[in-house]
C-alpha positions as CSV (number, residue, x, y, z in Angstrom):
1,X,-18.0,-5.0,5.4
2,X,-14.9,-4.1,4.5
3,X,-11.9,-4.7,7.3
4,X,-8.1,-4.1,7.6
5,X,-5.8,-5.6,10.4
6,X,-1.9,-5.1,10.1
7,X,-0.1,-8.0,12.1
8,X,4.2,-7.7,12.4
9,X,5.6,-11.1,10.9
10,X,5.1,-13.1,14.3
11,X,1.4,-12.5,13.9
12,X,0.9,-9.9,16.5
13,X,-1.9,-7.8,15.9
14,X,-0.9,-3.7,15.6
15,X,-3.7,-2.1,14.2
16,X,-7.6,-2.6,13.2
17,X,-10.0,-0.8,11.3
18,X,-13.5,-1.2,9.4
19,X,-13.5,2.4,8.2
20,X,-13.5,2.5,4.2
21,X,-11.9,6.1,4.0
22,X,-8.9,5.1,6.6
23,X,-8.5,1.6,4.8
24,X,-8.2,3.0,1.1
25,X,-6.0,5.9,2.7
26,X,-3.5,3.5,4.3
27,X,-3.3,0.9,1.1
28,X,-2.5,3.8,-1.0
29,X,0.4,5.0,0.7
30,X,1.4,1.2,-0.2
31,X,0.2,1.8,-3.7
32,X,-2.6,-0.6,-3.8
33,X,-5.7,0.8,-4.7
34,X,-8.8,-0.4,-3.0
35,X,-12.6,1.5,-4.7
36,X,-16.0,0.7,-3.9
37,X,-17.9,0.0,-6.7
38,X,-21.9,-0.4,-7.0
39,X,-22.4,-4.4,-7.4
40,X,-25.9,-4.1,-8.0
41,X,-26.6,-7.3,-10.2
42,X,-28.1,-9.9,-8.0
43,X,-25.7,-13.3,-8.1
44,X,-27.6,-16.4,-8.7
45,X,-26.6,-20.0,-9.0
46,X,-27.9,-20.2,-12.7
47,X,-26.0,-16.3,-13.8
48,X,-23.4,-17.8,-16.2
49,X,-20.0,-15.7,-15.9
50,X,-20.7,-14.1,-19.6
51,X,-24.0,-12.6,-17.7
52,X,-22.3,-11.1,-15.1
53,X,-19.3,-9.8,-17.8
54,X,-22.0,-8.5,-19.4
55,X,-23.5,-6.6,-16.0
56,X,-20.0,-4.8,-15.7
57,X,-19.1,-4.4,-19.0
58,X,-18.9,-0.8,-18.9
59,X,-17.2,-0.8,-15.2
60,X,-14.2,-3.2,-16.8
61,X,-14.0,-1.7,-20.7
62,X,-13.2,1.6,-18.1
63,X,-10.6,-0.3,-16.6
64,X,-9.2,-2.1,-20.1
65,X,-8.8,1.7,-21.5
66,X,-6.9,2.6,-18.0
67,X,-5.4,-0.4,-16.6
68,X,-4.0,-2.1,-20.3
69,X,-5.9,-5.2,-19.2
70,X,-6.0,-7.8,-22.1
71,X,-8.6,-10.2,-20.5
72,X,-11.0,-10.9,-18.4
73,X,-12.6,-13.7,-16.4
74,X,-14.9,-14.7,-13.4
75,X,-13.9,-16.9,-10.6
76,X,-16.9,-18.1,-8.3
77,X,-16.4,-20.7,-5.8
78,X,-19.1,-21.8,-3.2
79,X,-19.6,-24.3,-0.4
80,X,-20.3,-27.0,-2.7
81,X,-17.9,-26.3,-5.2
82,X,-16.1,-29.9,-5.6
83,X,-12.4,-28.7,-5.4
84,X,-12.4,-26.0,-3.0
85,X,-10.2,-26.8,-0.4
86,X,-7.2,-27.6,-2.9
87,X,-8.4,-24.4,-4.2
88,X,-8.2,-22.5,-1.1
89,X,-4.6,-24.6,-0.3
90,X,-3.6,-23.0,-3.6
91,X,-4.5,-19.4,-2.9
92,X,-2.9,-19.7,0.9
93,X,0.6,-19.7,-0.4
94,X,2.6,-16.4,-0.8
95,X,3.2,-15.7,-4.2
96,X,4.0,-12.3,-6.9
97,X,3.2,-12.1,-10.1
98,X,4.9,-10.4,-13.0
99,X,1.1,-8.2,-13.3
100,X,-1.0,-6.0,-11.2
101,X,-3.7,-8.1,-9.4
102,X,-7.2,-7.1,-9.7
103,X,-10.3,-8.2,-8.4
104,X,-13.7,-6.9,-8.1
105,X,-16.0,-8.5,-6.0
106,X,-19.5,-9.1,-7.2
107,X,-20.7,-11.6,-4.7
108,X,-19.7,-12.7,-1.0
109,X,-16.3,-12.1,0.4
110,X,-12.3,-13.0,0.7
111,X,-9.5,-11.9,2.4
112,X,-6.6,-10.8,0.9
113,X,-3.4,-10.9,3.0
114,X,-0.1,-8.0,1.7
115,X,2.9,-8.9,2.9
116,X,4.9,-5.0,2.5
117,X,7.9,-4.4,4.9
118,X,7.9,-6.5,7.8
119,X,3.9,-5.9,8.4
120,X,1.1,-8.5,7.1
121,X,-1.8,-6.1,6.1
122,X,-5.2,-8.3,5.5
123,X,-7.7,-7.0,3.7
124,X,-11.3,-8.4,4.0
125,X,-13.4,-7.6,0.9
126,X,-17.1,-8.2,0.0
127,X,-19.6,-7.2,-2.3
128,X,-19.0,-4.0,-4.1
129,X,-15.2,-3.9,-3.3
130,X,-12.5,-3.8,-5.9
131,X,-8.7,-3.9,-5.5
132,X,-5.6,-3.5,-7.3
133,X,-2.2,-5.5,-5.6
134,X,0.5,-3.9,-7.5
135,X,3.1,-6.4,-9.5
136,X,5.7,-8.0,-7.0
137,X,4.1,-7.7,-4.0
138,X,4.2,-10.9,-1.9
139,X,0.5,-11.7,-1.0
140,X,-2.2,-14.2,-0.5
141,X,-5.6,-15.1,-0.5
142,X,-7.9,-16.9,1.7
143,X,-11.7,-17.7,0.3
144,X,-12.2,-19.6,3.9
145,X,-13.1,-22.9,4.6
146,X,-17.0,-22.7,3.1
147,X,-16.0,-20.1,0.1
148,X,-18.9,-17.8,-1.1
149,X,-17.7,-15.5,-3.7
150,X,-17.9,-14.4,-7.3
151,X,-15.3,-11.6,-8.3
152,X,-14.1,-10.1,-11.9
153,X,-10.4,-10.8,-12.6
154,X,-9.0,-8.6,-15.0
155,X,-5.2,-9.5,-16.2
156,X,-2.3,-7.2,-18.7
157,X,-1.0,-11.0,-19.4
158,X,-3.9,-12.8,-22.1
159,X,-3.0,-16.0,-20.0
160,X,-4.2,-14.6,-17.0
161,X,-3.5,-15.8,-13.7
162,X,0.1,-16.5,-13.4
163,X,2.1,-17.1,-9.6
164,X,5.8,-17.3,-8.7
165,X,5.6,-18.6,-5.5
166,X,8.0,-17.0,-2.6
167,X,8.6,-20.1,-0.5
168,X,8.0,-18.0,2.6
169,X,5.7,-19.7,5.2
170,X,4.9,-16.3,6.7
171,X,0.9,-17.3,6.1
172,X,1.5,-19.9,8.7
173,X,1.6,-17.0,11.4
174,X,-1.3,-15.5,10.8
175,X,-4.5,-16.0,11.3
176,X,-6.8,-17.7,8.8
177,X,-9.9,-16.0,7.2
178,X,-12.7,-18.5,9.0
């Protein structure tokens, strides 16, 4: 199920939701774009990513043809996944990047954390959800401590995922995705 809370910068909580319509409404006015698309291809431990490129393929040559995205990949992490918590370290700290940021989420679930203004907005995302973080705007991501996701990364750069960290430790105020 897909979830918003908006904290200020101390990590006060100001507003909650789990209403699709309200959530894609507010984002907007920020200019990120959150859709729900049909992820109707079962994820299995032995699906290799070109499978489930293949599944999509029509879903992200639409986006290609909108979005100029160059390439394409698939990031799945799971419980057992060896380097996971230097992963999620990696993910935790509030970066840009030069590119739009989109994700599609095939499998499981994440929370994505906007920092806009002096307001945190964190976005929980699952199967079926898909969202576009518009170039320069600080954020982060948290897979949690046992990650369990597979998403479709599209990127306008061909070397894909590339972060210019802030240096702010504003993720230290609010709370972790657990």
């Amino acid at each position: 199920m897909t979830t918003m809370t908006t904290f200020d910068e101390s990590g006060q909580q100001l507003f909650f939701t789990d209403n699709t319509t309200i959530i894609t409404e507010k984002l907007a006015h920020l200019g990120v774009t959150l859709e729900q698309w049909q992820a109707s291809t079962p994820i299995t431990p032995n699906l290799s990513n070109e499978a489930i490129l293949d599944a999509y393929a029509k879903d992200i040559q639409r986006l290609k043809d909108s979005g100029g995205y160059q390439s394409v990949d698939v990031i799945s992490l799971q419980p057992n996944t060896p380097n996971h918590t230097a992963l999620r370290q990696k993910f935790l700290a509030e970066h840009t990047h030069a590119e739009d940021e989109v994700r599609f989420f095939v499998d499981g679930s994440g929370m994505f954390y906007l920092h806009i203004g002096d307001r945190i907005y964190t976005i929980l995302l699952g199967k079926g959800d898909l969202i576009s973080v518009p170039a320069g705007v600080p954020h982060w991501f948290d897979m949690g401590p046992s990650p369990q996701f597979t998403a479709i990364r599209l990127f306008t750069n061909p070397d894909g995922w590339i972060a210019q960290l802030t240096g702010s430790t504003i993720a230290q105020n609010i709370p972790y995705y657990e």
